[in-house]
N, C-alpha and C positions, 0 to 999 in steps of 0.2 A: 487305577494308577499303579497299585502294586502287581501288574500284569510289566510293566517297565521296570522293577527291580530286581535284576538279572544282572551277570556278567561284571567288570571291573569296575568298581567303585572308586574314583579318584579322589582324593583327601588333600588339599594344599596345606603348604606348609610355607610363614614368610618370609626365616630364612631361608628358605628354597627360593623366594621369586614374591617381588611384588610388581605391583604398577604394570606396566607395558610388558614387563619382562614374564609377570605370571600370566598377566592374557595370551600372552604364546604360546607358552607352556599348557594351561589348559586345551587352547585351541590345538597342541599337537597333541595331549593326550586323546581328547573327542577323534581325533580325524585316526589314530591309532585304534580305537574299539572301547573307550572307556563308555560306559554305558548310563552314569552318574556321577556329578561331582561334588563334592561337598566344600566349601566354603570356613574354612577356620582358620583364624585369626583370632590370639588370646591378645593381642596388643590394646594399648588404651586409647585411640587414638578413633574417635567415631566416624570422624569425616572419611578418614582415610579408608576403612571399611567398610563404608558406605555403598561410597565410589566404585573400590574396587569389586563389592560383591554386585552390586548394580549392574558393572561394564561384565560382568562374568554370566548374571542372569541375560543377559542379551544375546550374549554368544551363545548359550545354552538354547536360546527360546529357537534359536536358530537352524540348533542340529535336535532338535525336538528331543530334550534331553534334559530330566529334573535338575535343578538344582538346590543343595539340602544346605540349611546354614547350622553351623556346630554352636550349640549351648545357646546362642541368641535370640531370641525369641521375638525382640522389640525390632530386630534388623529385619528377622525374617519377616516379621508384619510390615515393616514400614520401604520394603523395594518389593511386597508381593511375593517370596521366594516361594522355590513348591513345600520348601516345608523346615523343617528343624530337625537335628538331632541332640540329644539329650543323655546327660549321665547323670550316676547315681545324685547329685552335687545340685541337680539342678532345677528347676521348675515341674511339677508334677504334672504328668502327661494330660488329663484333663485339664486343665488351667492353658494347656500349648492348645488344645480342643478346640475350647472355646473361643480361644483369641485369633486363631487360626485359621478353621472353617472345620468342615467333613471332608471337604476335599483333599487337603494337605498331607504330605507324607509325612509322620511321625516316626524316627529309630528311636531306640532306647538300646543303649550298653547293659549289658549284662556279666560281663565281665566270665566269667566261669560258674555260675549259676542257673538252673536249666529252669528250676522253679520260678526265678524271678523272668523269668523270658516266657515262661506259662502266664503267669498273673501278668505282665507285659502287653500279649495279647490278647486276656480275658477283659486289658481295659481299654482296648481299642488303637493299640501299635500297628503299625503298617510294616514293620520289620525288625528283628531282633540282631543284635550283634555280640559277638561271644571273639575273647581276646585277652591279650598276645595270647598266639600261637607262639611264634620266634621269639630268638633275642629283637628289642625292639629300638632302634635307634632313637627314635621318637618320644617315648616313653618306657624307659629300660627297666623301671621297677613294677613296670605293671604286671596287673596277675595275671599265671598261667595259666592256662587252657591247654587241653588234649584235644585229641582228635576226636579219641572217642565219644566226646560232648554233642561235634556236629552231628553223630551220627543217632544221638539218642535226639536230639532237637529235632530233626527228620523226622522223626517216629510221632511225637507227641505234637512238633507244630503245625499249621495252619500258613503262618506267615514267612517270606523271605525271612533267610538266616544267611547273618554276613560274617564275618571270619575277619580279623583283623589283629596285629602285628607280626612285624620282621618280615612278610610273605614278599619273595620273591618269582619269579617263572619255573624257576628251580623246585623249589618249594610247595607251590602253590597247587602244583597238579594233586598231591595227594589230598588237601582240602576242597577242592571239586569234586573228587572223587568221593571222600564223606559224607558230599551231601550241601556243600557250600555254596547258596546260590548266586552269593555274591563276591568278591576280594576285595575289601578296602586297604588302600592302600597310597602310603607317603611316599616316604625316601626310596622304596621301590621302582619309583617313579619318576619322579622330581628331582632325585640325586644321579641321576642317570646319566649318560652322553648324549643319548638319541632316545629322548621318551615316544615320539613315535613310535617308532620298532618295538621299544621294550613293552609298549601298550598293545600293540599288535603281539607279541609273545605269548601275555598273558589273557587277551583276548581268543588266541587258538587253546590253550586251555580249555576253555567252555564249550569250543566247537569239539574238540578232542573228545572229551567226556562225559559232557554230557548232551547230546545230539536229542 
């Protein structure tokens, strides 16, 4: 499975789009090159993200293309998703394990720690994430990250390493070029005019660089 974690990592956001309006939007970032999409939704509201991670895992199964649920663990079990992603805050990667399968993708945040994205993958991570790079519209207090991180994570990991905040098309080529095998990414995307385009942008990035 982590032979498909590669290339633009799409991340929803619900003031960006829900209901009918985010199945769109998903479905133009997939037909633009998104390569993953991840499913988050901190609202409280179960039915409603149910529903909508449900109508998203369908489109997904579609263009054969995982789809990761943020922090939830009981959602991802109960619509079958391919997996969960996970921060400091949240359920311990074994306990996602077990409830989950062997099959399933596990991320875990790392934030700017190279050590805990080592012990990450020593406990059986399918991919690590290290972030904000950028200012982060999303989450602007989050901690920073350099470049130079992806490029020692290269060296020591095993596992996909993703790269997340503020990354734009602009941007983003130089974290390909570190060594980033993936770009997660929001507003980058979702705030856009024509996320098609803009996913097809950041999708020639990966053809670009790393061929």
């Amino acid at each position: 499975m982590t032979k498909q974690l590669h290339g633009l990592y799409a991340i929803t956001d619900p003031a960006l789009g829900e209901g009918e309006r985010l199945y769109a939007q998903i479905e133009a970032a997939i037909l633009g090159g998104a390569r993953t999409i991840q499913y988050r939704d901190k609202s409280g509201d179960p039915s409603k993200r149910s529903e909508e991670a449900t109508q998203l895992l369908a489109l997904c199964r579609t263009h054969d293309i995982p789809l990761i649920i943020n922090d939830d663990l009981a959602l991802a079990r109960q619509i079958k998703a391919d997996g969960v992603h996970l921060g400091c805050d949240d359920i311990h990667l074994q306990q996602a394990r077990r409830e989950l399968g062997r099959s399933a993708i596990i991320g875990i945040s790392c934030y700017n720690n190279l050590q805990q994205a080592c012990d990450a993958e020593s406990a059986g991570a399918d991919y690590v994430a290290f972030g904000r790079f950028f200012t982060s519209a999303t989450k602007p207090h989050a901690i920073q990250a350099d470049i130079d991180l992806l490029k020692q994570a290269k060296k020591r990991l095993q596992v996909p390493v993703v790269a997340i905040g503020g990354i734009t098309p602009e941007n983003g080529a130089q974290l390909v070029q570190a060594g980033a095998d993936m770009l997660a990414v929001i507003q980058g995307i979702f705030a856009q005019p024509d996320i098609h385009h803009t996913c097809r942008q950041f999708a020639k990035l990966f053809e670009d660089y790393q061929r």
